[in-house]
mmCIF file of the N, C-alpha and C atoms, coordinates in Angstrom:
data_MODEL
# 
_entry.id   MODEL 
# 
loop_
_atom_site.group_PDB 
_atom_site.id 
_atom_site.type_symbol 
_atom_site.label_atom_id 
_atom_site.label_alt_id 
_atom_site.label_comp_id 
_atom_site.label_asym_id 
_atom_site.label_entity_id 
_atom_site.label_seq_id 
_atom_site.pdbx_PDB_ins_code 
_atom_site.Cartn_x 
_atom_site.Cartn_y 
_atom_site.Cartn_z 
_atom_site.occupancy 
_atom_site.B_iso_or_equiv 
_atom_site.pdbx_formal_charge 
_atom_site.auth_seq_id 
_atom_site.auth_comp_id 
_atom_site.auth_asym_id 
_atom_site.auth_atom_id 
_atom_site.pdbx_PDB_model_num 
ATOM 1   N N  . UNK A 1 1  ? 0.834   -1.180 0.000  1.00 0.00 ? 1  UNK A N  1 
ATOM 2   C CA . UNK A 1 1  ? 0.000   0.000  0.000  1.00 0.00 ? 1  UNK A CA 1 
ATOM 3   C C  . UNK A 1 1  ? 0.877   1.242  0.000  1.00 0.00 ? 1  UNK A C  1 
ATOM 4   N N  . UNK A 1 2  ? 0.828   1.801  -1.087 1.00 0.00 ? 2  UNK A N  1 
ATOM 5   C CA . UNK A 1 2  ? 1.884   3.197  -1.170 1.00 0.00 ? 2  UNK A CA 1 
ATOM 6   C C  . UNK A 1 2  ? 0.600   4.297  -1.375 1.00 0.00 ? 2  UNK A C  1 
ATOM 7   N N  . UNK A 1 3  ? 0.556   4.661  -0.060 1.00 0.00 ? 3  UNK A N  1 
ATOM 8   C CA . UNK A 1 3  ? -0.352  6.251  -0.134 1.00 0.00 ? 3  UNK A CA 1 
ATOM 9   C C  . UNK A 1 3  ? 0.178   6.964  -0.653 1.00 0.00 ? 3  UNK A C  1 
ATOM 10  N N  . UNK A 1 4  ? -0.070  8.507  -0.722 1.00 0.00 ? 4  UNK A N  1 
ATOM 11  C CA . UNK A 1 4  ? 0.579   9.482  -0.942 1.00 0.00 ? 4  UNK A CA 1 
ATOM 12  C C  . UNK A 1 4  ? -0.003  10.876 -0.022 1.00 0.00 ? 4  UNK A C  1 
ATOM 13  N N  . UNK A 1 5  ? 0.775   11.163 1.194  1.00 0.00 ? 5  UNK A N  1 
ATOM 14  C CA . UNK A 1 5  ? 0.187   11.837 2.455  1.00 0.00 ? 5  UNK A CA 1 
ATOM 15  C C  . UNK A 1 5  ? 0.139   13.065 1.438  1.00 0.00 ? 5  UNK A C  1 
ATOM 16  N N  . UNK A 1 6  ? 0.886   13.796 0.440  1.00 0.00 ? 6  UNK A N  1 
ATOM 17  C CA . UNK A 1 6  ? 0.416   14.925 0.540  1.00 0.00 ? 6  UNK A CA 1 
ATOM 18  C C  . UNK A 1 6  ? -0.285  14.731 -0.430 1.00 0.00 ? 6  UNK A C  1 
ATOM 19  N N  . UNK A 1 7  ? -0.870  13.973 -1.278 1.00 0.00 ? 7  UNK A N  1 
ATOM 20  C CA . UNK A 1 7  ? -2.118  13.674 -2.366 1.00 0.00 ? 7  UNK A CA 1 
ATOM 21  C C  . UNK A 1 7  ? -3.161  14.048 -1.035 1.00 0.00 ? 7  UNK A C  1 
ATOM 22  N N  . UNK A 1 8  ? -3.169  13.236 0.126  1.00 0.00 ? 8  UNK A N  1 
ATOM 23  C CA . UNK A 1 8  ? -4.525  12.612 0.788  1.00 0.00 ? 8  UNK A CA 1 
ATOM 24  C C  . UNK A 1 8  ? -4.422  14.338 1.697  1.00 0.00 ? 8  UNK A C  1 
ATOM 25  N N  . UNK A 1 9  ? -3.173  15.377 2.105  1.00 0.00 ? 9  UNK A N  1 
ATOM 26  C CA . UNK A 1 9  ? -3.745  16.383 2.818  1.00 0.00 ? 9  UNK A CA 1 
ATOM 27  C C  . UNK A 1 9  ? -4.469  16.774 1.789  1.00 0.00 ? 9  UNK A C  1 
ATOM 28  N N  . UNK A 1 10 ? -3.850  17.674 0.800  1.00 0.00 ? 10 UNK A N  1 
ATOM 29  C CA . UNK A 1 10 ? -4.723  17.971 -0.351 1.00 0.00 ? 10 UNK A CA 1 
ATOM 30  C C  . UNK A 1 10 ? -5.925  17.805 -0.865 1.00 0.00 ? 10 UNK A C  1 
ATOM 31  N N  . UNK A 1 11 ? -6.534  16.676 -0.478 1.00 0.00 ? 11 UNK A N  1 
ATOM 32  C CA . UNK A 1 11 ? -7.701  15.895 -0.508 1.00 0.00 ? 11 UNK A CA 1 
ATOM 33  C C  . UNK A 1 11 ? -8.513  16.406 0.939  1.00 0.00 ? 11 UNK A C  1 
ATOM 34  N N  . UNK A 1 12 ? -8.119  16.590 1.856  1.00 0.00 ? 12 UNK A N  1 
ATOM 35  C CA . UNK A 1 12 ? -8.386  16.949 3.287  1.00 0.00 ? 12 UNK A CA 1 
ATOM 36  C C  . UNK A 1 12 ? -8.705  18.470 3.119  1.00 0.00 ? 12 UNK A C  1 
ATOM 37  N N  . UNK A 1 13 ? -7.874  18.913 2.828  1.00 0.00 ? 13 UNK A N  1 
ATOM 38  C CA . UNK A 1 13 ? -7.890  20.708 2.918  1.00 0.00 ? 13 UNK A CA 1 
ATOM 39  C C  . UNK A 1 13 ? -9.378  20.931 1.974  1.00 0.00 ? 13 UNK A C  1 
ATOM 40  N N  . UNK A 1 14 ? -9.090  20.436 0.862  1.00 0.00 ? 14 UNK A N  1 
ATOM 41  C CA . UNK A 1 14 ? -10.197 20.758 -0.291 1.00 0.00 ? 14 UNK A CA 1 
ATOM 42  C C  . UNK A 1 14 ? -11.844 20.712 0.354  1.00 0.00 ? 14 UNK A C  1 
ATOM 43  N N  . UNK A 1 15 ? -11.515 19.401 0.997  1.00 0.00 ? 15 UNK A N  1 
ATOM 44  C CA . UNK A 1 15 ? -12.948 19.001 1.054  1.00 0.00 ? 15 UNK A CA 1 
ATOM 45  C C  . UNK A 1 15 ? -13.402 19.771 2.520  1.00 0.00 ? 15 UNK A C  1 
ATOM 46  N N  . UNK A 1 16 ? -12.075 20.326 3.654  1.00 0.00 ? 16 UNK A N  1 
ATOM 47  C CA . UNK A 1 16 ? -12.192 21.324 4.530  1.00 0.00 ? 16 UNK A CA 1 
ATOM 48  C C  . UNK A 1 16 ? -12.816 22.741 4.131  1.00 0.00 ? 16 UNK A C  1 
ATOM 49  N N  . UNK A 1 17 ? -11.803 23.088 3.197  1.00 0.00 ? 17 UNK A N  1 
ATOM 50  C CA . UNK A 1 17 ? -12.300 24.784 2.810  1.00 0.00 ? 17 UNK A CA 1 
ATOM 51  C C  . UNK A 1 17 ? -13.439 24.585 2.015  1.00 0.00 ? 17 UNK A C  1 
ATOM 52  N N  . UNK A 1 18 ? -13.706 23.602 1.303  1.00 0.00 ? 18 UNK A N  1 
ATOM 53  C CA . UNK A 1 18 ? -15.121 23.148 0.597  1.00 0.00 ? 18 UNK A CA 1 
ATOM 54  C C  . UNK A 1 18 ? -16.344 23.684 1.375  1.00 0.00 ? 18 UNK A C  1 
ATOM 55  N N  . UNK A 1 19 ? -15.914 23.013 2.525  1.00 0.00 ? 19 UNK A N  1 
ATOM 56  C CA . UNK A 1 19 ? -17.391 22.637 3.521  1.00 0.00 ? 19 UNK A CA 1 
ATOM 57  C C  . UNK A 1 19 ? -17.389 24.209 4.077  1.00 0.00 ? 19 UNK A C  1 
ATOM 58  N N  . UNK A 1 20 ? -16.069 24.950 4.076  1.00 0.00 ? 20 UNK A N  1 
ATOM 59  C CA . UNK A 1 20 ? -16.042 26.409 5.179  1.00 0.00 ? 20 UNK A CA 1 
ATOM 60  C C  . UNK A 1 20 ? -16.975 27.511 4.339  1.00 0.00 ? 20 UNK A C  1 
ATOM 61  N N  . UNK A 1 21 ? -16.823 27.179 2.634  1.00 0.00 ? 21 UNK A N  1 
ATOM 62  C CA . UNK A 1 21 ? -17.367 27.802 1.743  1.00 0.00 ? 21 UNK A CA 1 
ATOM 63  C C  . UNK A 1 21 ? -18.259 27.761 1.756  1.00 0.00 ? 21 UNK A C  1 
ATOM 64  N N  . UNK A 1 22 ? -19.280 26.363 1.690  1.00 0.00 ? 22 UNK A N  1 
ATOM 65  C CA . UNK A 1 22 ? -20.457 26.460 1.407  1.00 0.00 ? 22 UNK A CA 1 
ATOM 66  C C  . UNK A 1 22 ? -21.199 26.828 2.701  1.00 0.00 ? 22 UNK A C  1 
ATOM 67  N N  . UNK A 1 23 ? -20.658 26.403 3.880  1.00 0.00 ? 23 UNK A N  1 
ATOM 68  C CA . UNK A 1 23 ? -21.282 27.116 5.435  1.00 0.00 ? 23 UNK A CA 1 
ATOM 69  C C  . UNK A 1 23 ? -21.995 28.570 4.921  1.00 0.00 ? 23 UNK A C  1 
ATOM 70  N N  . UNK A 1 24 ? -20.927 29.226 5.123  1.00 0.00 ? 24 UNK A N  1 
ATOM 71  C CA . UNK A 1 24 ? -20.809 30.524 4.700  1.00 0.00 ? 24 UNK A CA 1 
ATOM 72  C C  . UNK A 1 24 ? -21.123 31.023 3.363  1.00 0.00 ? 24 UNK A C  1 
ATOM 73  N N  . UNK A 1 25 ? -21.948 30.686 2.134  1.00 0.00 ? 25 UNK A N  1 
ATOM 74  C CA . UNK A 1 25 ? -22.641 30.897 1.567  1.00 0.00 ? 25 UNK A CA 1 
ATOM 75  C C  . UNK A 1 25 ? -24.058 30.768 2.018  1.00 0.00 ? 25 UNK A C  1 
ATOM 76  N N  . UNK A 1 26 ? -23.996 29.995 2.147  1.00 0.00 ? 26 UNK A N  1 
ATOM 77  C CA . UNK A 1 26 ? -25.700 29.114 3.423  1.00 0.00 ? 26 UNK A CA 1 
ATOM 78  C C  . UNK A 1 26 ? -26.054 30.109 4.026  1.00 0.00 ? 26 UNK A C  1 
ATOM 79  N N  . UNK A 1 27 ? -24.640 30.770 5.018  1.00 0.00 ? 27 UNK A N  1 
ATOM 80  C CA . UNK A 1 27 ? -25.230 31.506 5.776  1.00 0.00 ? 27 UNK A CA 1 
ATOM 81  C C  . UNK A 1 27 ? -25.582 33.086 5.260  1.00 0.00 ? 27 UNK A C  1 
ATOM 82  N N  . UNK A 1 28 ? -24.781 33.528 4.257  1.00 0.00 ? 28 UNK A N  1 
ATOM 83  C CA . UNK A 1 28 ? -25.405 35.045 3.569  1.00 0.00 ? 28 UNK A CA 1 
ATOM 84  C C  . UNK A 1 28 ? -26.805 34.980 3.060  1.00 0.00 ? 28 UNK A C  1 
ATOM 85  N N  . UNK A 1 29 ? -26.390 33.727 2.261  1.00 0.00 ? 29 UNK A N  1 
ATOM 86  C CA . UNK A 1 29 ? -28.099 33.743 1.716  1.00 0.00 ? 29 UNK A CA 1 
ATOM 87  C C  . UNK A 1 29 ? -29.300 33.426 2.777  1.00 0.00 ? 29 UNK A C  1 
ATOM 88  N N  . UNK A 1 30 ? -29.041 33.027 4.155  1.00 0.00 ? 30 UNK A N  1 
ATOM 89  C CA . UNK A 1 30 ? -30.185 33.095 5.293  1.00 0.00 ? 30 UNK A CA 1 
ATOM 90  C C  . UNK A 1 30 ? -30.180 34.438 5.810  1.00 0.00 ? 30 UNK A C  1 
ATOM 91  N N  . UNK A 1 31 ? -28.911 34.835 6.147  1.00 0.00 ? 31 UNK A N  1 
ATOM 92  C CA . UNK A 1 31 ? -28.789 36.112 6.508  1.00 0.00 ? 31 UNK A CA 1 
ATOM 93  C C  . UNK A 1 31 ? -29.875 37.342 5.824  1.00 0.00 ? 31 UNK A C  1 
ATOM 94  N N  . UNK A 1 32 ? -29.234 37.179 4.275  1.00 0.00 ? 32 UNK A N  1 
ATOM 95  C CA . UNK A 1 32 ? -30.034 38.077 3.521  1.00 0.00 ? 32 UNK A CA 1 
ATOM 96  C C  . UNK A 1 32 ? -31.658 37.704 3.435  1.00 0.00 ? 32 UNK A C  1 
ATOM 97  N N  . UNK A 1 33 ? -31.611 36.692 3.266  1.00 0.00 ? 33 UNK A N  1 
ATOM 98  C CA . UNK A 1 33 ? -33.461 36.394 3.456  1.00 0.00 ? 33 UNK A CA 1 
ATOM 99  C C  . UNK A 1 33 ? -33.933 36.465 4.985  1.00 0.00 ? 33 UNK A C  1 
ATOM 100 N N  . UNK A 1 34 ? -34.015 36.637 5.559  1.00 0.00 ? 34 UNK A N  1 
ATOM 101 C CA . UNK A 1 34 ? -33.874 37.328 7.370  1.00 0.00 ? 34 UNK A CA 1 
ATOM 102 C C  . UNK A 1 34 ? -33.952 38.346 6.979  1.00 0.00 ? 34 UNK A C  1 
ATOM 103 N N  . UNK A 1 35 ? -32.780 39.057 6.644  1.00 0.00 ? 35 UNK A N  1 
ATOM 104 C CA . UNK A 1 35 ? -33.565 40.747 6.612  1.00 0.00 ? 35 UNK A CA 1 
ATOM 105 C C  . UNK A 1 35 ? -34.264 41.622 5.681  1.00 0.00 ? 35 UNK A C  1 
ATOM 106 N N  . UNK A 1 36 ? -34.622 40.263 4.497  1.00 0.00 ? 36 UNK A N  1 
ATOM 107 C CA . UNK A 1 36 ? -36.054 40.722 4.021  1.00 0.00 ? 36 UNK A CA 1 
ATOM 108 C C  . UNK A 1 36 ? -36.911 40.542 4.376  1.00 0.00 ? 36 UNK A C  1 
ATOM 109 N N  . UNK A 1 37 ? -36.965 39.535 5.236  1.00 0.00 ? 37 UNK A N  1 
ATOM 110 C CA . UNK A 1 37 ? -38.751 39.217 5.603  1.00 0.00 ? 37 UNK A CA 1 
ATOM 111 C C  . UNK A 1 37 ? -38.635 40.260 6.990  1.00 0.00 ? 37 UNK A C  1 
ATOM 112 N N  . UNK A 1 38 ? -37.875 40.387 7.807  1.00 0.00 ? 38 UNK A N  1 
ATOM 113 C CA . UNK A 1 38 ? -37.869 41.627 8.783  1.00 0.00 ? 38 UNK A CA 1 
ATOM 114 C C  . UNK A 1 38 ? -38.483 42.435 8.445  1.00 0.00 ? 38 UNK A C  1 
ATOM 115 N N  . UNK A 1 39 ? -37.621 42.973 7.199  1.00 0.00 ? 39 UNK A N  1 
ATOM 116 C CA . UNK A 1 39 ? -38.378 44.802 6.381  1.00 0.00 ? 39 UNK A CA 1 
ATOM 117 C C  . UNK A 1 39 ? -39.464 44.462 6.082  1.00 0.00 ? 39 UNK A C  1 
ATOM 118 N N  . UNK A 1 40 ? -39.891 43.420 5.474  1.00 0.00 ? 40 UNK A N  1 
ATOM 119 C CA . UNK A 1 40 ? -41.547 43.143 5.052  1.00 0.00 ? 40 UNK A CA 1 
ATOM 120 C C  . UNK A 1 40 ? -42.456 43.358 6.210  1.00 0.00 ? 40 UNK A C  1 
ATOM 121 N N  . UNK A 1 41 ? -42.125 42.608 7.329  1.00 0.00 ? 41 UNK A N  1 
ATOM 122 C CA . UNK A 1 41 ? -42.944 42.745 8.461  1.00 0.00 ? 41 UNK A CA 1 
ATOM 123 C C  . UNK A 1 41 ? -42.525 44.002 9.977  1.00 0.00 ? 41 UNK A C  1 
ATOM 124 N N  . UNK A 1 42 ? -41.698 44.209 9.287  1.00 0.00 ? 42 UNK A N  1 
ATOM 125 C CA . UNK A 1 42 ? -41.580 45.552 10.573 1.00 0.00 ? 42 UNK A CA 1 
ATOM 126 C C  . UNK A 1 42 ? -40.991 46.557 9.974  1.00 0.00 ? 42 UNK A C  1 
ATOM 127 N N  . UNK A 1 43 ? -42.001 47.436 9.023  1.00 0.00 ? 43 UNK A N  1 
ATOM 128 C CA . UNK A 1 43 ? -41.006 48.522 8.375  1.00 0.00 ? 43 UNK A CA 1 
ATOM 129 C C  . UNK A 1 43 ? -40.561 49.284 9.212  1.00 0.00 ? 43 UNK A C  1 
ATOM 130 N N  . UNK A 1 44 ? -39.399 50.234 8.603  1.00 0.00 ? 44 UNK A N  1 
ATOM 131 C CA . UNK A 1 44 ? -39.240 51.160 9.936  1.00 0.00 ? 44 UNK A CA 1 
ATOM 132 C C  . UNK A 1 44 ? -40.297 52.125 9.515  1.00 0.00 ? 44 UNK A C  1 
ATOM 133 N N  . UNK A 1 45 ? -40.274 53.315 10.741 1.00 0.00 ? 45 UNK A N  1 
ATOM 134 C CA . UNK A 1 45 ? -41.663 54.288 10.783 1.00 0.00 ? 45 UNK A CA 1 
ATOM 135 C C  . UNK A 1 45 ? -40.938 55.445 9.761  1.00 0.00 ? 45 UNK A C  1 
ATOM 136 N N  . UNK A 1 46 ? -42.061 56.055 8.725  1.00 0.00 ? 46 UNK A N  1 
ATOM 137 C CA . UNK A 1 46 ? -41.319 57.583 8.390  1.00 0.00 ? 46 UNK A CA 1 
ATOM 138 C C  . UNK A 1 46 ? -41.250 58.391 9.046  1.00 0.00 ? 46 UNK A C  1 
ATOM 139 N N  . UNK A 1 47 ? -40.598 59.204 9.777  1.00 0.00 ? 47 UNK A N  1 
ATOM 140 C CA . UNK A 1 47 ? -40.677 60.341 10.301 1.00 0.00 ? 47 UNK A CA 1 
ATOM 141 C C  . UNK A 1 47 ? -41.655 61.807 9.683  1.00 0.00 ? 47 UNK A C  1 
ATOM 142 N N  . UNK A 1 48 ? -42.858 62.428 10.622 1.00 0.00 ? 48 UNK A N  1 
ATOM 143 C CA . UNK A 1 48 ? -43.557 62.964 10.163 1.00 0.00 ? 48 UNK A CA 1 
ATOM 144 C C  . UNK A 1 48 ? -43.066 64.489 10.045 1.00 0.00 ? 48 UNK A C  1 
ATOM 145 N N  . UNK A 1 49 ? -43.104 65.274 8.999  1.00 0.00 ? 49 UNK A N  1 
ATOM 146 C CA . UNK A 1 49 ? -42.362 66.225 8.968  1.00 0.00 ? 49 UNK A CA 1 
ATOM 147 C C  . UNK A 1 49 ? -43.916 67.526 9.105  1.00 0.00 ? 49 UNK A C  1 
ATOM 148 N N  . UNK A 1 50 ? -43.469 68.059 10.027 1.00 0.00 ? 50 UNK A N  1 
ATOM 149 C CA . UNK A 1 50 ? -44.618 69.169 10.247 1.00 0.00 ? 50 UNK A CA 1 
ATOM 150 C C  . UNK A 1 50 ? -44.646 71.035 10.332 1.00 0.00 ? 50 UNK A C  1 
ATOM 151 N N  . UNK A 1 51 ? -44.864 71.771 9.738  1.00 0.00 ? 51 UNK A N  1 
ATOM 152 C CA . UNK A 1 51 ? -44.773 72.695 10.083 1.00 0.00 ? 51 UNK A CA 1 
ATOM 153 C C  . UNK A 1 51 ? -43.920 73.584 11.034 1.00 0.00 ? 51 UNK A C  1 
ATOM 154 N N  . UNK A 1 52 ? -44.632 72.901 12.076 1.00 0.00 ? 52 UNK A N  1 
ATOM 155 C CA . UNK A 1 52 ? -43.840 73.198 13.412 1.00 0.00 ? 52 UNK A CA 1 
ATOM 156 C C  . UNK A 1 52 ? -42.414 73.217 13.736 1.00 0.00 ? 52 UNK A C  1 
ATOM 157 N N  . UNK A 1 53 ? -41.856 72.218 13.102 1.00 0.00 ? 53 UNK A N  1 
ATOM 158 C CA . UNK A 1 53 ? -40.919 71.468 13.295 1.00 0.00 ? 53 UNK A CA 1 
ATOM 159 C C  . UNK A 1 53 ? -39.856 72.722 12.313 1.00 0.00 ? 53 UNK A C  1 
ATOM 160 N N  . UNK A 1 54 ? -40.494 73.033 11.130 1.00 0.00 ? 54 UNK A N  1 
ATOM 161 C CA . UNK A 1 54 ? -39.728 73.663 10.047 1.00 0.00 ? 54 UNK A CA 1 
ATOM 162 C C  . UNK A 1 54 ? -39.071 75.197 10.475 1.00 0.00 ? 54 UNK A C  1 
ATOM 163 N N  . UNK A 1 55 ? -40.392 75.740 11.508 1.00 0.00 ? 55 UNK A N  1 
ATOM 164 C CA . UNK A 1 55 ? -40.220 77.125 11.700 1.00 0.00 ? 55 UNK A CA 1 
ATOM 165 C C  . UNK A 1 55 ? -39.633 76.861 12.950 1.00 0.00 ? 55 UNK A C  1 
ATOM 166 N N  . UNK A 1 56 ? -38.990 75.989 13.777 1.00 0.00 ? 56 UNK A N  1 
ATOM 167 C CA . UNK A 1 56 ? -38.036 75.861 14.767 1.00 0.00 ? 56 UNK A CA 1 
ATOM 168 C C  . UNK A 1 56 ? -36.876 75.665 14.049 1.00 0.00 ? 56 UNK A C  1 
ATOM 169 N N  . UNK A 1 57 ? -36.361 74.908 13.079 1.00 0.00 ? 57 UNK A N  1 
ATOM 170 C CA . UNK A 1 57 ? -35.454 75.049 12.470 1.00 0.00 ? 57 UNK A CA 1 
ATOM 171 C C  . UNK A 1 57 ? -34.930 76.377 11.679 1.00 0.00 ? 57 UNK A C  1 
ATOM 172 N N  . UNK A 1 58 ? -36.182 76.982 11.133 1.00 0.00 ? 58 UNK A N  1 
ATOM 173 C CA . UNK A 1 58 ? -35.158 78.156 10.976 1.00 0.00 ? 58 UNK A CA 1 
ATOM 174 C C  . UNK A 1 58 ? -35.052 79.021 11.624 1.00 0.00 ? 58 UNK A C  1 
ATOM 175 N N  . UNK A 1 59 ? -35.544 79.010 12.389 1.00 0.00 ? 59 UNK A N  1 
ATOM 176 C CA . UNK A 1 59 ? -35.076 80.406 13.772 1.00 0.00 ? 59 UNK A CA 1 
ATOM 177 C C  . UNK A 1 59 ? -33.508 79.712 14.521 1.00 0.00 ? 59 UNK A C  1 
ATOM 178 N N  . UNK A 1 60 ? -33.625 78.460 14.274 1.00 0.00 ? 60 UNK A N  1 
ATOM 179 C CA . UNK A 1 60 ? -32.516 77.909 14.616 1.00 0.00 ? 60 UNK A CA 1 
ATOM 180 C C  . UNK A 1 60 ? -31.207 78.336 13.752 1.00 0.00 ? 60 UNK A C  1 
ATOM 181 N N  . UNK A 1 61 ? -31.662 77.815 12.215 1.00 0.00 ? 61 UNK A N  1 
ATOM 182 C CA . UNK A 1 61 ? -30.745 78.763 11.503 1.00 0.00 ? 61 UNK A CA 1 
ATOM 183 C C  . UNK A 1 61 ? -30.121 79.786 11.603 1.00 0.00 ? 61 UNK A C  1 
ATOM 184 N N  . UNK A 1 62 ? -31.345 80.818 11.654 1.00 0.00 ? 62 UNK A N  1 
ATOM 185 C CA . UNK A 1 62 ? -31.240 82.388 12.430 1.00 0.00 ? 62 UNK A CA 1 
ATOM 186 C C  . UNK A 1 62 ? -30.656 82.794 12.984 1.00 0.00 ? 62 UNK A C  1 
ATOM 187 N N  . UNK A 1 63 ? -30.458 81.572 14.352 1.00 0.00 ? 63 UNK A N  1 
ATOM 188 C CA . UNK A 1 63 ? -29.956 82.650 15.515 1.00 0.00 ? 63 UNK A CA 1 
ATOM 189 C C  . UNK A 1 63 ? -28.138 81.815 15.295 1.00 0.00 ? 63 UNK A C  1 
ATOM 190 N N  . UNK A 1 64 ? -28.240 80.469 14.211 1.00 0.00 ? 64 UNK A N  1 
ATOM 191 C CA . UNK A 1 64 ? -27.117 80.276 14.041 1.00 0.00 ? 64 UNK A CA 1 
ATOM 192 C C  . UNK A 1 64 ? -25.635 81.379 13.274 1.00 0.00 ? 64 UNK A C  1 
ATOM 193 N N  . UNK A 1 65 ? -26.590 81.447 12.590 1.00 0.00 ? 65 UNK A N  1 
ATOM 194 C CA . UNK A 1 65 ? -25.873 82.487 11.459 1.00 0.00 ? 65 UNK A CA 1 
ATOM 195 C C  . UNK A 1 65 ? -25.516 83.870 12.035 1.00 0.00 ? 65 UNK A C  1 
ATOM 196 N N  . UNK A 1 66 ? -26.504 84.590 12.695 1.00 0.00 ? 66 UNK A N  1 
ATOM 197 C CA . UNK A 1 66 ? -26.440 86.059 13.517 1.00 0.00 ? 66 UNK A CA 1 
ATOM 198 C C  . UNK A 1 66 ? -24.968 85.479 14.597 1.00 0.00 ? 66 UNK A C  1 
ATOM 199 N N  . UNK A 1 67 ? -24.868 84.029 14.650 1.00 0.00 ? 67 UNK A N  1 
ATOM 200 C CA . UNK A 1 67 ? -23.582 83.978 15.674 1.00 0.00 ? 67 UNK A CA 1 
ATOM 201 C C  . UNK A 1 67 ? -22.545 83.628 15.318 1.00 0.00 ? 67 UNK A C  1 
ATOM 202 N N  . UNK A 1 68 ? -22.482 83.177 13.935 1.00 0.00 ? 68 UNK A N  1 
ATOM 203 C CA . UNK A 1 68 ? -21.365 83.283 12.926 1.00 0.00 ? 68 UNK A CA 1 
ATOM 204 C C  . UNK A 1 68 ? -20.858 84.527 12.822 1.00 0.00 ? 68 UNK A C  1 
ATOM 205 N N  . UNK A 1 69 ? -21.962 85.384 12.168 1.00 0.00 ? 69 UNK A N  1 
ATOM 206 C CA . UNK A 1 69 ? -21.679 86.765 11.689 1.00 0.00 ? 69 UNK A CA 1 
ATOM 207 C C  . UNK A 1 69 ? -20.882 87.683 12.554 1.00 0.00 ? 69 UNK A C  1 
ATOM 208 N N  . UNK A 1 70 ? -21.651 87.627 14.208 1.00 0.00 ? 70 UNK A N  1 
ATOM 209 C CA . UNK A 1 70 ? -21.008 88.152 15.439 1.00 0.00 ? 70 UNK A CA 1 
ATOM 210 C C  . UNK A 1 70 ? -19.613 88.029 15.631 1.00 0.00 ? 70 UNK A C  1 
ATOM 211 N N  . UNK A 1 71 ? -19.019 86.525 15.408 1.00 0.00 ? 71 UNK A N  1 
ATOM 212 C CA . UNK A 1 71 ? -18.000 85.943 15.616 1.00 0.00 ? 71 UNK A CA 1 
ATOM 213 C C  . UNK A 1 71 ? -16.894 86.843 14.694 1.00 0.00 ? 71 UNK A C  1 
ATOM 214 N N  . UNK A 1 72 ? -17.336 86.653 13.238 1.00 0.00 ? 72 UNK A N  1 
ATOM 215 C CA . UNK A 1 72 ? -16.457 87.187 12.350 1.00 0.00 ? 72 UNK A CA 1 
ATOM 216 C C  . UNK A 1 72 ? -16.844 88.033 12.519 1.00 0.00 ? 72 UNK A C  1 
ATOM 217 N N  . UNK A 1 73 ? -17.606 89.347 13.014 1.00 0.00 ? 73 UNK A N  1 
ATOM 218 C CA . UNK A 1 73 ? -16.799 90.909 13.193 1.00 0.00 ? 73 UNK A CA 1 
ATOM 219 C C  . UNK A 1 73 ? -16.342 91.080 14.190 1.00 0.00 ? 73 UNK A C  1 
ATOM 220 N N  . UNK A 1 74 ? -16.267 90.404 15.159 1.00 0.00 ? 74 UNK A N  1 
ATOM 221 C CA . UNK A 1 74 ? -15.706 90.597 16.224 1.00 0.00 ? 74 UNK A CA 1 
ATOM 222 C C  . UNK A 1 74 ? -14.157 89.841 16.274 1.00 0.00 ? 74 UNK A C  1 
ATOM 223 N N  . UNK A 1 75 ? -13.754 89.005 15.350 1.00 0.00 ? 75 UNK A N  1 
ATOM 224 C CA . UNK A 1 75 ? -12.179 88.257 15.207 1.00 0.00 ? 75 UNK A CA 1 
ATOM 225 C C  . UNK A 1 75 ? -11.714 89.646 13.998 1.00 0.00 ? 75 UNK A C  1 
ATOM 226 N N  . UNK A 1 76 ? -12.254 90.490 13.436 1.00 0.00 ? 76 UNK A N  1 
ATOM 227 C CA . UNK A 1 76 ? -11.796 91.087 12.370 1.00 0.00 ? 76 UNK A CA 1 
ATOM 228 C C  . UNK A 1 76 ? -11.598 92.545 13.047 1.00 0.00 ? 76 UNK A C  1 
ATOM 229 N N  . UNK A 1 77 ? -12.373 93.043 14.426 1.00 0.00 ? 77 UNK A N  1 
ATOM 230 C CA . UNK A 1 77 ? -12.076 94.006 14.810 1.00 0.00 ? 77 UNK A CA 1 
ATOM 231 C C  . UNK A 1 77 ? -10.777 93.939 15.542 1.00 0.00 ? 77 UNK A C  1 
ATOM 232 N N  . UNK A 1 78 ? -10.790 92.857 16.315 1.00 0.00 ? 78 UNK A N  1 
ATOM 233 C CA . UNK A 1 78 ? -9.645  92.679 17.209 1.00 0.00 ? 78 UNK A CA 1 
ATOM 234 C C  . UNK A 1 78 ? -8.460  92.366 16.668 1.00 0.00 ? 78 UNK A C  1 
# 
């Protein structure tokens, strides 16, 4: 009986990284089907955009900018 050990690792490794491959294909494609049926059944919420919300932002703007402006005449006087 004349084996050949590094024929038979070779044979070992293959059918090792074989099996590591297909795991891990198995597992993207469950992965990815998991977080479609998630999004199907629990969308996330839209956020409701309101009026209210708009004219707080720009007074926010407002009082951002008036403190920009402050800043730079006041680094340009000094």
């Amino acid at each position: 009986m004349d084996t050949n050990l590094v024929l038979e690792g070779v044979k070992f490794m293959v059918l090792g990284m074989g099996t590591v491959y297909l795991f891990l294909m198995l597992m993207i494609v469950m992965m990815n089907l998991m977080s479609s049926i998630i999004h199907k059944l629990f969308p996330e919420p839209q956020p409701k955009i309101s009026q209210d919300v708009e004219h707080v932002d720009a007074q926010k703007n407002q009082k951002i900018v008036a403190a920009i402006t402050a800043a730079i005449i006041h680094h340009r006087q000094g």
